[in-house]
N, C-alpha and C positions, 0 to 999 in steps of 0.2 A: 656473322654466324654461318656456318659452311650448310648448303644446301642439301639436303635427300637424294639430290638425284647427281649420280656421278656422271651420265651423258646426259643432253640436249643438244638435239640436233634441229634446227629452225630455216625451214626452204631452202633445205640443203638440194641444191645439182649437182651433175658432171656428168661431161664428155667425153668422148678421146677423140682424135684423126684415125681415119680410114681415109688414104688417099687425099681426095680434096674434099670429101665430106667431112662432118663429125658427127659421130654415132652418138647418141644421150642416153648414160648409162643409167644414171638416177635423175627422178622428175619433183622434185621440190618435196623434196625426205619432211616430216617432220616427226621427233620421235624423242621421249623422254626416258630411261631408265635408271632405277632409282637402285641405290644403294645396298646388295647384299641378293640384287635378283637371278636365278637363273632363267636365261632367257634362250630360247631357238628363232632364231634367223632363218626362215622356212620359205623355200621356194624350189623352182626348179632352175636346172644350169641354165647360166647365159641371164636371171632373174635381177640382175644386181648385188646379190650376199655379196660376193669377195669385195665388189667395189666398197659396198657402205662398211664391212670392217675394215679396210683399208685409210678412210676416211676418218673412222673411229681413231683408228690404232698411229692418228700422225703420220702415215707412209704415203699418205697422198694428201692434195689438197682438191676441195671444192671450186667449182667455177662461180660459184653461189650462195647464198646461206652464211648460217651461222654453224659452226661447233664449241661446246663449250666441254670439257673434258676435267672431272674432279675441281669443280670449281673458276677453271682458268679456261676463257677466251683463248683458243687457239688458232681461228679462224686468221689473223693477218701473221701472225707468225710463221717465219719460212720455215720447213723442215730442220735443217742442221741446225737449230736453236730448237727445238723439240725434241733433240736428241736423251737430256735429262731424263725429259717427262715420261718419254717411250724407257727408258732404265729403270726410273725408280717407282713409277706409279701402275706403266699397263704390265702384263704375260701374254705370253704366245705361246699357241700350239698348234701345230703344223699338221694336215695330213699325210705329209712324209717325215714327220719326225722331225727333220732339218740338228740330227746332232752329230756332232764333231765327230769323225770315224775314226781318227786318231788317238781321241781323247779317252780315257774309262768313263765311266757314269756317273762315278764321282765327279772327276777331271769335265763333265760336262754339266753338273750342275752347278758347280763349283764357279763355271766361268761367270757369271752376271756377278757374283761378289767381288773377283777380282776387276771387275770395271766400276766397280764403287768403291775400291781401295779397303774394304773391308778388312780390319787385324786376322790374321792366319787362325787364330784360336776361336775365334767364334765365328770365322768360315766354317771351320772343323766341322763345328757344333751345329751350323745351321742344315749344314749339307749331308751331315747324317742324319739329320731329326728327322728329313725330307725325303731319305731315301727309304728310311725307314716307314713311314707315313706313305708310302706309295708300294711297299709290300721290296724293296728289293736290296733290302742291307746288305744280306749274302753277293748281291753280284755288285757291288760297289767299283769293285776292280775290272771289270767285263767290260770290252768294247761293246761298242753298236753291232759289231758284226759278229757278236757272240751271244746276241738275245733277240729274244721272238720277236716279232710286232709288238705285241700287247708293252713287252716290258722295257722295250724303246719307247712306246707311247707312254710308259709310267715316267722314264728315266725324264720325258720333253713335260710331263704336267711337275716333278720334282723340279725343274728347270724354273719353270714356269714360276712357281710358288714363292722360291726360295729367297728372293727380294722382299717379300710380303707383299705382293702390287694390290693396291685397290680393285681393278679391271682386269680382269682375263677374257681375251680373245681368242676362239676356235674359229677354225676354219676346216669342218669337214671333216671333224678328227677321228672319228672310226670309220671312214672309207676303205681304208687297206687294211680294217682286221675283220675278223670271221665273227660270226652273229656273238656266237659264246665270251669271245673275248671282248668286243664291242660293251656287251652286256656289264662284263665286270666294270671299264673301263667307265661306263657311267655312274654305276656305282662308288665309283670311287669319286668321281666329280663334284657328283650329291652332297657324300659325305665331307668332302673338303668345304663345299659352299655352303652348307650347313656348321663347321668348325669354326671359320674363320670371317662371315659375313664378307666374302672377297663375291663382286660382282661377276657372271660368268653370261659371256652372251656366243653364242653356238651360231656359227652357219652350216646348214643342212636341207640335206631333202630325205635323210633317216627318218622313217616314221617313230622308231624305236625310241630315237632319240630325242626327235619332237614331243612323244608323250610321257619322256622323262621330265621336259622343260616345266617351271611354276607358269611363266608365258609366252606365250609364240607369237610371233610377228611374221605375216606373212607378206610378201613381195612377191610383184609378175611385174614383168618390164619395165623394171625400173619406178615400179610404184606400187605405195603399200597397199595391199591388196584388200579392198572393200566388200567383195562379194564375200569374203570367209571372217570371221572375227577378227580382230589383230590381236588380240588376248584370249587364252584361253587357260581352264586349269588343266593338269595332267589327264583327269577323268574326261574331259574336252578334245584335250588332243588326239586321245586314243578312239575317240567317235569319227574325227575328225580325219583320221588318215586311215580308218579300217579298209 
């Protein structure tokens, strides 16, 4: 029977090199999130967030620990056999957007189908449902380099969606937009996480964003952080960051 919790993470570490040291980035993670949560990933820079989504999201591996990701052990599996899992189960959303500048917004949501081979007709169909679902049908044909922030950052959560992944990953996702558009932006995340019970877990140091999250996990050097709650509800977080 498939578990509640699409992450588990068990004395999870990691390091890097600096020179001939190694710097310890994360201190024996342990961390469960269950199925349909939205969560904020709350710290300041340099805290660990990137690493432990990174960790999450398959792009790295642990020196330590366990990860267990929608059910599957992926702790001794090497990256380029994780290649599936990272297609068909997690999404990403970049704080630079990270989309094709060549491509329309179609032509850039459209691409995670054609890496599944998906039939052209119900690419069609999925990738306007999605465009539409993120407010931007009209600019379907519009480069990157013909739309705002805000509707690149739609164009990357359309992206995101359009596989149906269990997990979505942010990393920072309204840093480069203005408070107003930031604001919609969440909104609209809500409402998706609310539609489609898809897990969404946020790195930030947004308070906005923080007390949009159901719960927050907080981290300082590389360890979750004991002195503030690790959970909190929205009503919480906004005490929490005033």
């Amino acid at each position: 029977m498939p578990s509640n919790d699409v992450i588990t993470l068990k004395s999870v570490s990691k390091s890097y090199p600096l020179g001939r040291l190694r710097v310890q980035a994360l201190h024996a993670i342990d961390l469960t999130i269950a199925r349909g949560e939205l969560i904020a990933l709350a710290g300041p820079s340099g805290s660990g967030k990137t690493t432990l989504l990174n960790l999450i999201g398959c792009i790295d591996k642990p020196d330590q620990g366990r990860i267990v990701i929608d059910d599957a052990d992926v702790t001794a599996i090497p990256l380029h056999r994780l290649a599936s899992l990272r297609r068909d189960t997690l999404g990403f959303i970049f704080q630079t957007f990270n989309l094709i500048p060549v491509l329309t917004a179609y032509e850039n949501v459209e691409y995670p189908l054609l890496l599944q081979n998906m039939p052209r007709r119900d690419r069609d169909l999925r990738v306007r449902r999605w465009l539409a679902q993120v407010g931007l049908a009209d600019q379907a044909k519009q480069r990157p380099d013909q739309l705002s922030g805000g509707q690149r950052q739609r164009v990357a959560i359309a992206r995101a969606m359009v596989t149906e992944p269990k997990l979505v990953l942010a990393d920072e996702p309204t840093a480069n937009l203005d408070s107003e558009t930031a604001a919609h932006i969440l909104d609209l995340l809500a409402e998706i996480n609310t539609a489609t019970n898809c897990t969404f877990v946020f790195s930030t140091h947004d308070p906005s964003l923080i007390a949009r999250a159901e719960r927050v996990v907080r981290i300082r050097d590389g360890r979750l952080d004991d002195r503030q709650p690790a959970t909190a509800s929205r009503q919480q977080a906004e005490l929490l960051t005033a």
